[in-house]
C-alpha positions in Angstrom: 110.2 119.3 91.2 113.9 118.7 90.7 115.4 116.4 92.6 117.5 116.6 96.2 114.9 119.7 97.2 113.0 120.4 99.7 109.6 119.7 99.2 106.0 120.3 101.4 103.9 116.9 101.5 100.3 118.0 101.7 98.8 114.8 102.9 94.7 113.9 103.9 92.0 111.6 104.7 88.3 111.2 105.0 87.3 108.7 107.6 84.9 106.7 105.7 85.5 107.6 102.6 87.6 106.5 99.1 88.9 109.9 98.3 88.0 113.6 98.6 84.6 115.1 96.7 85.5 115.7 92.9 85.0 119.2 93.0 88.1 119.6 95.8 90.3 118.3 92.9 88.5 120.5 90.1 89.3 123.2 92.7 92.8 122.6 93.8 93.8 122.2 89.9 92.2 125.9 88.8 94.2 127.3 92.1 98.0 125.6 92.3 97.7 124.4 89.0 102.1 124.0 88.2 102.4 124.6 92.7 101.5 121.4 93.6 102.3 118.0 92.4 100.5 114.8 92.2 102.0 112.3 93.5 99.1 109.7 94.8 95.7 110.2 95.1 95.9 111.7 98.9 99.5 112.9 98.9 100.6 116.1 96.6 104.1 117.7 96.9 104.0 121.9 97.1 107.0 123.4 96.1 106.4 126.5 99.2 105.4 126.2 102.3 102.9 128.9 101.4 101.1 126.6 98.6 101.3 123.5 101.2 99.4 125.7 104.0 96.8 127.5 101.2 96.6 123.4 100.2 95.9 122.5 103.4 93.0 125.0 104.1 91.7 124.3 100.9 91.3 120.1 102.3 89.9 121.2 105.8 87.4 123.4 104.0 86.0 119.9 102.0 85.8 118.2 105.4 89.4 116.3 105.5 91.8 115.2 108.1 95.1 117.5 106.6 98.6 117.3 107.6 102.0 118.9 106.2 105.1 117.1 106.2 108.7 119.2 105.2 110.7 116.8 103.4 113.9 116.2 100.8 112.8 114.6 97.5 116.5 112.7 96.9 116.7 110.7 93.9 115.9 107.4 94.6 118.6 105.6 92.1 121.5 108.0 93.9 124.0 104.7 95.4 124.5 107.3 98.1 122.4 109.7 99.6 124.1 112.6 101.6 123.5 113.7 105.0 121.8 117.4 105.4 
């Protein structure tokens, strides 16, 4: 994802748990392998809306707590970072 764009955070959680079931990850990979993009072990970025909400359906399907944040990746090194 390129930075200063708007990105889809697909975040979840499993009460209880340490992460999601293996085969959730095995899935999501074969589905939005290049759509989606890791960024810790909960928390993947979806460049559409459309990816972040099949995401989503995908994690409540496996049992998990799912929400979807729109936000701006902005490079972090930028000395100023402009208002939208």
């Amino acid at each position: 994802m390129r930075r200063d764009t708007e990105v889809y955070l697909v975040v979840w959680d499993k009460p209880g748990t340490r992460a999601a079931p293996g085969r959730f990850y095995r899935e999501m990979k074969d589905e939005f392998e290049g759509d989606v993009k890791f960024i810790q072990r909960s928390v993947y970025g979806a460049k559409t809306l459309g990816s972040a909400r099949e995401l989503a359906e995908l994690a409540k399907r496996y049992g998990l707590n799912v929400v979807v944040f729109r936000a701006v990746e902005i490079d972090a090194k930028a000395k100023h970072v402009p208002d939208k």
